[in-house]
PyMOL CGO cylinders between C-alpha atoms (Angstrom):
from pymol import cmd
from pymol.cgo import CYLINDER

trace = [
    CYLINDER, 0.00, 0.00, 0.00, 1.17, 3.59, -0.44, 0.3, 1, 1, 1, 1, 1, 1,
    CYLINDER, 1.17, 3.59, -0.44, 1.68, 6.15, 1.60, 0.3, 1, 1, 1, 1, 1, 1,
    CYLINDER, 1.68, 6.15, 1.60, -0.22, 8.97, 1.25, 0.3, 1, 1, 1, 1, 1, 1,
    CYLINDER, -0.22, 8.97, 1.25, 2.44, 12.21, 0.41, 0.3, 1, 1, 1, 1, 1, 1,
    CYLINDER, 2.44, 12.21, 0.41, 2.80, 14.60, 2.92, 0.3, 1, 1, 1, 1, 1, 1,
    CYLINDER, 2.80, 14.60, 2.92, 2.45, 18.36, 1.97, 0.3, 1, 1, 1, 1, 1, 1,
    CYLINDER, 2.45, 18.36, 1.97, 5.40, 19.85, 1.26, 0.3, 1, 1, 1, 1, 1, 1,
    CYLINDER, 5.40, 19.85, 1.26, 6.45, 23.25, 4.09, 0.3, 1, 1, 1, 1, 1, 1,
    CYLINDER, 6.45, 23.25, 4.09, 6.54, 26.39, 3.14, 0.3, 1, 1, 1, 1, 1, 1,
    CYLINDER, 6.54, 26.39, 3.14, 10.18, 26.26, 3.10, 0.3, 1, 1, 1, 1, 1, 1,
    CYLINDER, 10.18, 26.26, 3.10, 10.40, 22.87, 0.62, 0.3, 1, 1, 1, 1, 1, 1,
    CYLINDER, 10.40, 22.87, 0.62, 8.11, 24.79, -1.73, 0.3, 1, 1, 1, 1, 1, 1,
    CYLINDER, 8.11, 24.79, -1.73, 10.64, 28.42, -1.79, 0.3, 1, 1, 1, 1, 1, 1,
    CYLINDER, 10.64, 28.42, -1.79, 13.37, 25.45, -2.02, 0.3, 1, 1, 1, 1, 1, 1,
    CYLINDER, 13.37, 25.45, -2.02, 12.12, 24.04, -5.28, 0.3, 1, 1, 1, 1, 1, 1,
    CYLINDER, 12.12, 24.04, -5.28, 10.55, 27.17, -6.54, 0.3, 1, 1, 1, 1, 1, 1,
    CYLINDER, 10.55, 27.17, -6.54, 14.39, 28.88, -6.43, 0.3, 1, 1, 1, 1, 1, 1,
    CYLINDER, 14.39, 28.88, -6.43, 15.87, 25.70, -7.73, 0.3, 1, 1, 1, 1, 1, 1,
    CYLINDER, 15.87, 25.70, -7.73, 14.27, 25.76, -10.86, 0.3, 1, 1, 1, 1, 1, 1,
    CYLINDER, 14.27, 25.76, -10.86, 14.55, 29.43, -11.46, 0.3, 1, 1, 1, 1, 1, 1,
    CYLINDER, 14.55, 29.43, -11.46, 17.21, 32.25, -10.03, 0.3, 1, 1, 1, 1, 1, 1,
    CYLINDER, 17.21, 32.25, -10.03, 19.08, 29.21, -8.87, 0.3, 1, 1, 1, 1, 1, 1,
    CYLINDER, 19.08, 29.21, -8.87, 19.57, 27.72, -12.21, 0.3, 1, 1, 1, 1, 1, 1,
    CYLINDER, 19.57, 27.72, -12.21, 19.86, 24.02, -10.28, 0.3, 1, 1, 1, 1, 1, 1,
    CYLINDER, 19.86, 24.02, -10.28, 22.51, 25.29, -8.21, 0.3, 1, 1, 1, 1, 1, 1,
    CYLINDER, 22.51, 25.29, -8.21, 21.20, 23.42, -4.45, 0.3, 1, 1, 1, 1, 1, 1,
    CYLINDER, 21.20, 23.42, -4.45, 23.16, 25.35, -2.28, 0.3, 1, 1, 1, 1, 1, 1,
    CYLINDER, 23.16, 25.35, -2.28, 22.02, 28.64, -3.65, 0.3, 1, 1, 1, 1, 1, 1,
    CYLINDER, 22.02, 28.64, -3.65, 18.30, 27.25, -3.59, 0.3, 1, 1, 1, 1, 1, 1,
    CYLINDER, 18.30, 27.25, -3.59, 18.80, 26.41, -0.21, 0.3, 1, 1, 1, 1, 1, 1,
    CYLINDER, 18.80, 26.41, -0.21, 19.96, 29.96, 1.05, 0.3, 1, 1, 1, 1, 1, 1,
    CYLINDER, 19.96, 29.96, 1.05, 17.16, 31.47, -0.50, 0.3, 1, 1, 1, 1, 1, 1,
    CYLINDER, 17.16, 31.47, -0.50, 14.81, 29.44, 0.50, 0.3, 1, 1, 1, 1, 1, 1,
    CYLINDER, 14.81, 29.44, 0.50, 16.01, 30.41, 4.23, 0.3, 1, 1, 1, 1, 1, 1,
    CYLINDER, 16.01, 30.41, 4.23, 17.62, 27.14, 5.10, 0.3, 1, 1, 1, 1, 1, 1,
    CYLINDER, 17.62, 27.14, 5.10, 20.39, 27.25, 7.92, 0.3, 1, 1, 1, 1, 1, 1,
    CYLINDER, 20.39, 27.25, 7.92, 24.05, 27.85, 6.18, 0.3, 1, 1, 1, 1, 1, 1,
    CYLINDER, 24.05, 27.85, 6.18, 24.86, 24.48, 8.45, 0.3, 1, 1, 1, 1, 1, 1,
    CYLINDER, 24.86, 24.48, 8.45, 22.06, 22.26, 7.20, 0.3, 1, 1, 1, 1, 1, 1,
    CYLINDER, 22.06, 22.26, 7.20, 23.04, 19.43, 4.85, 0.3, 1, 1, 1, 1, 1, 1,
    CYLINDER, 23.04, 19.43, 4.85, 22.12, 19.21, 0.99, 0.3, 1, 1, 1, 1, 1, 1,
    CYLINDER, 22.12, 19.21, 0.99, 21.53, 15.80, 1.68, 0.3, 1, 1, 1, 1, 1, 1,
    CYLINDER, 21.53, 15.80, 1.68, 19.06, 16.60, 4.17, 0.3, 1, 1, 1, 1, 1, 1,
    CYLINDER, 19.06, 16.60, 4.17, 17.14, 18.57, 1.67, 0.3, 1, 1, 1, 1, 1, 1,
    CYLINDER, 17.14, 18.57, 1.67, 17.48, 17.01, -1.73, 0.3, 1, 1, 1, 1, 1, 1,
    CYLINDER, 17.48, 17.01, -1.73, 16.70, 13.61, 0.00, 0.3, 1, 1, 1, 1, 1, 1,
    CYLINDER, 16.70, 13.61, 0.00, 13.08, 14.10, 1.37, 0.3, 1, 1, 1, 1, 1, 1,
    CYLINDER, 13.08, 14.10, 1.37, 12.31, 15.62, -2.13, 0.3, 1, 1, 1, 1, 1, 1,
    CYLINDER, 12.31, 15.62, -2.13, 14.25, 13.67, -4.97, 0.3, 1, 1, 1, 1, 1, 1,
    CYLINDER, 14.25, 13.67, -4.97, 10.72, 12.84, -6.52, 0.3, 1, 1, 1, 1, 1, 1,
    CYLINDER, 10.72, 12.84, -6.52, 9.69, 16.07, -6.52, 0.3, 1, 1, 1, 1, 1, 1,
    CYLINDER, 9.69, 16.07, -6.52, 13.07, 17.51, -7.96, 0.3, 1, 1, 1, 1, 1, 1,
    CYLINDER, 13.07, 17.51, -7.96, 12.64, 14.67, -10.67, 0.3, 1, 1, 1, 1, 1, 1,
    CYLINDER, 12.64, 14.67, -10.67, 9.08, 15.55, -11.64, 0.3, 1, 1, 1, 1, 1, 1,
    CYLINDER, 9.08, 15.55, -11.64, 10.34, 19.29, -12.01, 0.3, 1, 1, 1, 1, 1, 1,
    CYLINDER, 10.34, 19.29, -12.01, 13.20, 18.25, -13.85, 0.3, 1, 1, 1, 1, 1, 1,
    CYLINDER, 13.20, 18.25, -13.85, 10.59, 16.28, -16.46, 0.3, 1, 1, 1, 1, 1, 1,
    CYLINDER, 10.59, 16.28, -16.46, 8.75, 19.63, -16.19, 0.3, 1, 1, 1, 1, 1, 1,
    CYLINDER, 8.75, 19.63, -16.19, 11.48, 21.70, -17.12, 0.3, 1, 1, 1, 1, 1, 1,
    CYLINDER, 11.48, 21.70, -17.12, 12.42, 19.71, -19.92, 0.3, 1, 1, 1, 1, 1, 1,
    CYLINDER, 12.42, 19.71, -19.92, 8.88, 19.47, -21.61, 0.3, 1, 1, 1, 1, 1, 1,
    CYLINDER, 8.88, 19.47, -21.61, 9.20, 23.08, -21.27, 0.3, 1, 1, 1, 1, 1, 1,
    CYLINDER, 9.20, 23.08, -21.27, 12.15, 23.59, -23.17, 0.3, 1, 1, 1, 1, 1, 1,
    CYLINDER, 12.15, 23.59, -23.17, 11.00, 21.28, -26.26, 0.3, 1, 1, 1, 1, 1, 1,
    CYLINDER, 11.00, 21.28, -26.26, 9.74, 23.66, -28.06, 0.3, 1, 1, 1, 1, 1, 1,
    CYLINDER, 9.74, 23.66, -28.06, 12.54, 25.94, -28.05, 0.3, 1, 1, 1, 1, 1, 1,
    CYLINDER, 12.54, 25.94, -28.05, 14.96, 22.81, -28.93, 0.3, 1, 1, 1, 1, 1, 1,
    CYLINDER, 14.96, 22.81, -28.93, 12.58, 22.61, -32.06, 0.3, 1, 1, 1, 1, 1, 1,
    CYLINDER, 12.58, 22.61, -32.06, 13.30, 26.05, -32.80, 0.3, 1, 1, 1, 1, 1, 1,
    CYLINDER, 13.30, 26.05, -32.80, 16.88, 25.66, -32.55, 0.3, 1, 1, 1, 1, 1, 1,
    CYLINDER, 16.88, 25.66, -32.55, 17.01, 23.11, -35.04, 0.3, 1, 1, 1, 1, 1, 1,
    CYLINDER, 17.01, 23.11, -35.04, 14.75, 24.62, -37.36, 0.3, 1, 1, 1, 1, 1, 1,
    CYLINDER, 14.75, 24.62, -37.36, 16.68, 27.89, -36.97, 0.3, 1, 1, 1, 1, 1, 1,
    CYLINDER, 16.68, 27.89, -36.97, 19.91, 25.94, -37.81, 0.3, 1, 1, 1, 1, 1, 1,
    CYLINDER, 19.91, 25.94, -37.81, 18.03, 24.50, -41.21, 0.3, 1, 1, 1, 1, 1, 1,
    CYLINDER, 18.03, 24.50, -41.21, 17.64, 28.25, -41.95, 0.3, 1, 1, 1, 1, 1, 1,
    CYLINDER, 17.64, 28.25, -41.95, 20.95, 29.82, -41.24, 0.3, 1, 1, 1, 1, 1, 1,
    CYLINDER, 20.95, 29.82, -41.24, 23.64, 26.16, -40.91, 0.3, 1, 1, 1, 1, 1, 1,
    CYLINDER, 23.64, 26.16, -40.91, 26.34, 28.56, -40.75, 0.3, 1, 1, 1, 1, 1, 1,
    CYLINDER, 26.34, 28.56, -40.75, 25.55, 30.59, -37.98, 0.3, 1, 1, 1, 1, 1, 1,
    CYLINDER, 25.55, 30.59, -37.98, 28.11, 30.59, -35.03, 0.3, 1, 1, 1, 1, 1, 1,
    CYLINDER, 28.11, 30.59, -35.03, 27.51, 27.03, -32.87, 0.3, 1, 1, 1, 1, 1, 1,
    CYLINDER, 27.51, 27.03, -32.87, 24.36, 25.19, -34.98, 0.3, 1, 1, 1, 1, 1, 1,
    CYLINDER, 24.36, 25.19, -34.98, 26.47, 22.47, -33.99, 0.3, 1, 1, 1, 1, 1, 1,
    CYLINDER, 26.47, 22.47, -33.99, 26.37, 22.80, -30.40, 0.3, 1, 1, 1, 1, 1, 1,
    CYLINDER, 26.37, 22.80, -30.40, 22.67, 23.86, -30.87, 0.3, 1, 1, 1, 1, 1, 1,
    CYLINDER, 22.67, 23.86, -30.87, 21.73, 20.77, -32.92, 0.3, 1, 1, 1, 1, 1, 1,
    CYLINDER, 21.73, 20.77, -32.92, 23.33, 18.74, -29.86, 0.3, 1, 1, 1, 1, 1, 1,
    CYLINDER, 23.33, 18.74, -29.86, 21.77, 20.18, -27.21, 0.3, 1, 1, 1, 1, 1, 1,
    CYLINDER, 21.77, 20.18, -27.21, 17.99, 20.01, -28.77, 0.3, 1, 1, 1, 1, 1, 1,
    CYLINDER, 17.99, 20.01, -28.77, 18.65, 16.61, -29.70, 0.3, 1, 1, 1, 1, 1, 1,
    CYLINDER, 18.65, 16.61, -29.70, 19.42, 15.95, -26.18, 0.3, 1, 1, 1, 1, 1, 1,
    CYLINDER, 19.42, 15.95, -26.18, 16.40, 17.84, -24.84, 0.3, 1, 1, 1, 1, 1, 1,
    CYLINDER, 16.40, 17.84, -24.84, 14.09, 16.37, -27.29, 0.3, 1, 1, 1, 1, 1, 1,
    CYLINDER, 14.09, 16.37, -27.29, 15.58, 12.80, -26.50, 0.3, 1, 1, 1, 1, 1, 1,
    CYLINDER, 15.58, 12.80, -26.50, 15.24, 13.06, -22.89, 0.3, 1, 1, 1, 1, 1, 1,
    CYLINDER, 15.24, 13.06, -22.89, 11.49, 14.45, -23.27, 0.3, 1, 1, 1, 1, 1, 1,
    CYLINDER, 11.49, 14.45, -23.27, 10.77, 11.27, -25.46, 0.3, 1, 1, 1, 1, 1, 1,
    CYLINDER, 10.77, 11.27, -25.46, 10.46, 13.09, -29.30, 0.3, 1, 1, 1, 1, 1, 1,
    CYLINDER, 10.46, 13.09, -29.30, 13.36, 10.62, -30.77, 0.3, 1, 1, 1, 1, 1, 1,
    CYLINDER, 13.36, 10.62, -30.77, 14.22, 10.28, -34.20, 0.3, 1, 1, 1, 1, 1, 1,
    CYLINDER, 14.22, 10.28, -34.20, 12.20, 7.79, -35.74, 0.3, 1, 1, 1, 1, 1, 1,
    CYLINDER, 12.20, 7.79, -35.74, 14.46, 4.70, -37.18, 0.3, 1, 1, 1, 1, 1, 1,
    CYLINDER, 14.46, 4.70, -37.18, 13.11, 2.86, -40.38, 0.3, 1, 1, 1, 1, 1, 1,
    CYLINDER, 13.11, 2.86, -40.38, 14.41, -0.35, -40.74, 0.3, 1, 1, 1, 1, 1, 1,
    CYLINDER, 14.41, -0.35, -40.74, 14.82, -1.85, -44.65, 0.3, 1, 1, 1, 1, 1, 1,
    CYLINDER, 14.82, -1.85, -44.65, 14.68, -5.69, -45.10, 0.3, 1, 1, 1, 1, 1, 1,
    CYLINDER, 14.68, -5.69, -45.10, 16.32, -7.12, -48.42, 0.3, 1, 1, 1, 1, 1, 1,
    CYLINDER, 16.32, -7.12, -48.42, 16.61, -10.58, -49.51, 0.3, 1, 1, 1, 1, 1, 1,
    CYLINDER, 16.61, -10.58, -49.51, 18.50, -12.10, -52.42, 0.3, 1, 1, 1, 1, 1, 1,
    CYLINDER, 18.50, -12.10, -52.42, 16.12, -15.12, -52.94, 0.3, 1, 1, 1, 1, 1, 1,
    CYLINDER, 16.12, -15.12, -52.94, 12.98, -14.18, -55.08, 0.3, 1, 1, 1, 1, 1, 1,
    CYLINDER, 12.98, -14.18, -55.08, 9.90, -13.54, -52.81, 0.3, 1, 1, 1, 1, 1, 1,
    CYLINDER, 9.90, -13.54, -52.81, 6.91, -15.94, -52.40, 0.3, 1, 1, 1, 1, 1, 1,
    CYLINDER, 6.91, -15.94, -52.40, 3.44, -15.43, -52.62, 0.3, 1, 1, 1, 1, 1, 1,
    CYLINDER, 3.44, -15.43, -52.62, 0.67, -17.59, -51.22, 0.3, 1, 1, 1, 1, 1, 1,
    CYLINDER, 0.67, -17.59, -51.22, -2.95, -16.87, -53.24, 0.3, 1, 1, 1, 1, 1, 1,
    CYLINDER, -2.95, -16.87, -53.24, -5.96, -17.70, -52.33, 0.3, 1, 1, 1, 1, 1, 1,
    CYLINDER, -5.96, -17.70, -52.33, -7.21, -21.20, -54.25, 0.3, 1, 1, 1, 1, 1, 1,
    CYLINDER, -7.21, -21.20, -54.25, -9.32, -20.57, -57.33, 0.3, 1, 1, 1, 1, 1, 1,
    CYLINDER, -9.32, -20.57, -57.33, -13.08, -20.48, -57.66, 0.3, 1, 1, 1, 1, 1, 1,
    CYLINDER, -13.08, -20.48, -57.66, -15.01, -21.84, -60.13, 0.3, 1, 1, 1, 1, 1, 1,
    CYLINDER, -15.01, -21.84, -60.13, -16.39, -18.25, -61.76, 0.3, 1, 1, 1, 1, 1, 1,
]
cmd.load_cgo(trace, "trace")
């Protein structure tokens, strides 16, 4: 059986709200903002809410999608702009991770001649 999940404090919530915005995933930053004590352990933290810091993290990707999209499409309009490489890597990270994967075709040849069972005759 589950548990049922607790409600987060006010203090988890300024945690991961900071975390995934002025604290650009920086913990320790999130943490001070969020008014934990200097002397209180990431651990202690990032433990009780690695779910939570995942399901953000899926968030923040899904977010980002679209603009990984655009910085592809922006590469097939300008390819020699300064870094479409990197750009093309890093959207085809983000759009890996958020499940939008190149789509793989796979082509089956034989060298034997092919077979073909029809249906028996009728008497028309």
């Amino acid at each position: 059986m589950e548990k049922p999940e607790k409600p987060l404090t006010e203090k988890q919530e300024a945690f991961l709200d900071h975390l995934f915005s002025d604290a650009r995933g920086n913990v320790r930053v999130a943490m001070d903002l969020a008014g934990y004590s200097k002397t209180t352990a990431m651990g202690e933290v990032v433990g009780s809410l690695k779910e939570k810091i995942i399901e953000r993290s899926q968030m923040m990707l899904a977010l980002n999608a679209p603009k990984a999209v655009f910085g592809i499409t922006d590469v097939l309009d300008d390819p020699s702009a300064m870094g479409a490489k990197n750009s093309i890597a890093a959207a085809k990270e983000v759009l890996d991770r958020t499940g939008l994967v190149k789509k793989e075709q796979v082509e089956v040849k034989t060298n034997g001649g092919g077979m073909f069972i029809l249906p028996p005759k009728t008497g028309d």
